[in-house]
C-alpha positions, 0 to 999 in steps of 0.5 A, a space after each residue: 535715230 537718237 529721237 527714235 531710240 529715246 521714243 522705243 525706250 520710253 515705250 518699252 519704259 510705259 509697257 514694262 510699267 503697264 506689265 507690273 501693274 497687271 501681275 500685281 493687280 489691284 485689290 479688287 482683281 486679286 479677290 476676284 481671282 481668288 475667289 474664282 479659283 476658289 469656286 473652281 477647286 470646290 466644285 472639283 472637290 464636290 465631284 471628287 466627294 460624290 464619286 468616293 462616296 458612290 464607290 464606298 456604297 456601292 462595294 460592298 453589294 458589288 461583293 456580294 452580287 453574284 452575277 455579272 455586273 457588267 454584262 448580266 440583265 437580270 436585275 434582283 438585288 434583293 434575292 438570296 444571293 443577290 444577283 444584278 446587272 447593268 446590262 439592260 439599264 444601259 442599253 435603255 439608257 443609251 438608245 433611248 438618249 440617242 433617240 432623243 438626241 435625234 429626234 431633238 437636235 434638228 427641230 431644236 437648231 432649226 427653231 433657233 435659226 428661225 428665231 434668229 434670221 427668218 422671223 420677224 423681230 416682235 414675233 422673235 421675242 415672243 417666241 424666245 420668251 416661250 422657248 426659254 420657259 419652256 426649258 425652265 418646265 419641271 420634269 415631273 409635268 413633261 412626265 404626266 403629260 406623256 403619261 395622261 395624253 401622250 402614251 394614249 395617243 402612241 397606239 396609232 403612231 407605233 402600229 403605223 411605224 410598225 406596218 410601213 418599217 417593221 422591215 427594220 429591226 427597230 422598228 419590228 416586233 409584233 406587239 407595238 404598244 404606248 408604254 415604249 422606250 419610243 415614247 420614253 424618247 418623244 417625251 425625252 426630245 420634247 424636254 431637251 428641245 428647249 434646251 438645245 434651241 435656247 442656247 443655240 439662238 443665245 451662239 447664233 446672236 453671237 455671230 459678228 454682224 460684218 460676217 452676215 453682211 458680208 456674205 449678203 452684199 456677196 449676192 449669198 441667199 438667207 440659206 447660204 448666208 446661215 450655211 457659209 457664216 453663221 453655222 461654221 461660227 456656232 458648230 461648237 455651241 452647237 455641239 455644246 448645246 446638244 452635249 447638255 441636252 444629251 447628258 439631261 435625257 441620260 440623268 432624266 427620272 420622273 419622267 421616263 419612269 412615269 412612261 416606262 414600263 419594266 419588262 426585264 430583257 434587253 429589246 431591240 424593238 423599240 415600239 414594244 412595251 418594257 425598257 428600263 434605264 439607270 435613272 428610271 429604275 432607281 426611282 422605281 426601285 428605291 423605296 423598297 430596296 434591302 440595304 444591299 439592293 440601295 448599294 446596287 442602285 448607288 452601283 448603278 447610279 456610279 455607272 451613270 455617273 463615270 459615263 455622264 463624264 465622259 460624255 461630256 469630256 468628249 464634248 470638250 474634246 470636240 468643242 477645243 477642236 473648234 477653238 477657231 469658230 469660237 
C-alpha cells in the first residue's frame, strides 16, 4: 500500500511538473501564440475596418434616396432626386447563387468520390491535379468563356426547357433566350464546382482507414461502405466546402456581368433575358456613377457584405452541429 501511494505520489509529482512547463511553455511557443493571436485580432480589426468604412459611404446617399432601399427595384441613383433599391439585386443574387449551388454541389461531391474511392490511383492524380487548376482559373475567363460560346449555345437549352416545363414558374415566360439569369448560374456552377470538389476529396482522404476497412470486411458494397463511413465522417467539410462555393457565386463580378443582361424588374422566369445582381451591377455601374450613385453602390455592396456574413455564421453554426463527424 506504502509503494502504491509513493508510486501515485511521484505520478502526480511528474504530471504537476509536466503541467507547469506547458502553461509556461518555451520561447518558441509562446511567439508562435502570440503571433497567431496577433493574425487572428487583425483579421477581425480589417473586417471591422470595411464595415465602418461601408456604412460611412453609403449614409449620406441613403439620406438622400428617395425611395425605399429595401423593397424598391427600381435602380437610378443618378436622377434628381435619386431614387434606389436593392429589391431586384437581391433577388438575382439569391436565385442565381441557389442555382448554382444546386446545380454545382452534386456533380461536385460525386467527382470527389470518384476521385477518391472508384478511380484508379494514376488516373486519381491526374484528374486531382486538373481539378484543383481548375479552381485556381481566374474569374474573368470562366466570363468569356459563357459569354463567346456558352451564351451562344443556351437558345436551344432554354427553348427546350421552356416547352417540356414551362408548366412551372421558373421555367415559364414566353421569350426564353441566352443572356439569362439560367446561364449566369450554369457559368456560376462551372466556377464553384472545383472548389466544391477540391476541398470535398481533400475531407474525404481524411476519413480513418479502419472505418473503411471496417465496413468492407463487414460484406458493405463500395456504395454502402461511402454511405455508412465515409459521407457520415465529411458532412461537415461538406457543408464547408459548399458554404465557400456559395459565398463565391454571391461575391462573383466579371463573370455574371459579362452574361447578364440588365432589364430592370424582378423575373421570376429565369430563362428570359435580364437579371441583375449586387456584384454585377457594381461593375456595370461604377464608371459613371455621380458621387451619391458610388455611395448607392458602397450601400449595396454593405448589403452584400452583412449577408456574405451571415452566410457563413450559419455555416459554422451547421459545421459546430457536426463536431462529432470531425
Amino acid at each position: 500500500m506504502t509503494t502504491e501511494t509513493g508510486v501515485e505520489a511521484r505520478a502526480g509529482t511528474r504530471a504537476g511538473a509536466a503541467g507547469t512547463a506547458m502553461s509556461t511553455g518555451r520561447a518558441g511557443d509562446r511567439i508562435f501564440a502570440g503571433a497567431a493571436r496577433g493574425s487572428g485580432i487583425t483579421v477581425l480589426v480589417i473586417v471591422a475596418a470595411i464595415a465602418a468604412f461601408l456604412v460611412w459611404k453609403a449614409i449620406p446617399a441613403l439620406r438622400e434616396n428617395e425611395a425605399g432601399f429595401l423593397t424598391t427595384e427600381e435602380w437610378n441613383p443618378n436622377a434628381q432626386p435619386p431614387r434606389f433599391g436593392i429589391a431586384q439585386l437581391a433577388f438575382g443574387t439569391a436565385l442565381s447563387s441557389l442555382l448554382a449551388m444546386l446545380m454545382a454541389t452534386p456533380v461536385a461531391i460525386g467527382i470527389a468520390l470518384f476521385i477518391s474511392f472508384y478511380s484508379p490511383r494514376r488516373l486519381a492524380s491526374g484528374l486531382g491535379y486538373i481539378v484543383d487548376l481548375l479552381a485556381a482559373v481566374p474569374s474573368i475567363v470562366y466570363g468569356l468563356w459563357g459569354l463567346i460560346f456558352l451564351a451562344q449555345h443556351m437558345d436551344k437549352v432554354s427553348g427546350f426547357l421552356n416547352a417540356a416545363l414551362g408548366w412551372f414558374p421558373l421555367f415559364g415566360g414566353d421569350s426564353p433566350g441566352k443572356n439569362s439569369i439560367f446561364t449566369g448560374s450554369v457559368v456560376l456552377a462551372i466556377m464553384i464546382l472545383p472548389i466544391i470538389s477540391s476541398i470535398s476529396r481533400e475531407v474525404f482522404l481524411q476519413v480513418p482507414r479502419p472505418n473503411i476497412e471496417a465496413a468492407l470486411a463487414l460484406g458493405a458494397t463500395r456504395w454502402e461502405m461511402i454511405r455508412l463511413s465515409v459521407l457520415p465522417y465529411g458532412r461537415s467539410g461538406m457543408i464547408g466546402a459548399s458554404m465557400l462555393g456559395l459565398g463565391r457565386a454571391m461575391g462573383e463580378t466579371i463573370a455574371v456581368a459579362m452574361v447578364l443582361t440588365f432589364v430592370p424588374g424582378i423575373n421570376w422566369h429565369i430563362l428570359e433575358n435580364g437579371g441583375s445582381t449586387f456584384a454585377a451591377n457594381i461593375a456595370n455601374s461604377f464608371a459613371e456613377a455621380t458621387e451619391t450613385g458610388r455611395g448607392a453602390l458602397i450601400a449595396s455592396g454593405l448589403v452584400l457584405f452583412v449577408i456574405t456574413l451571415l452566410v457563413n455564421m450559419a455555416a459554422r453554426a451547421v459545421v459546430a452541429r457536426r463536431k462529432e463527424f470531425v
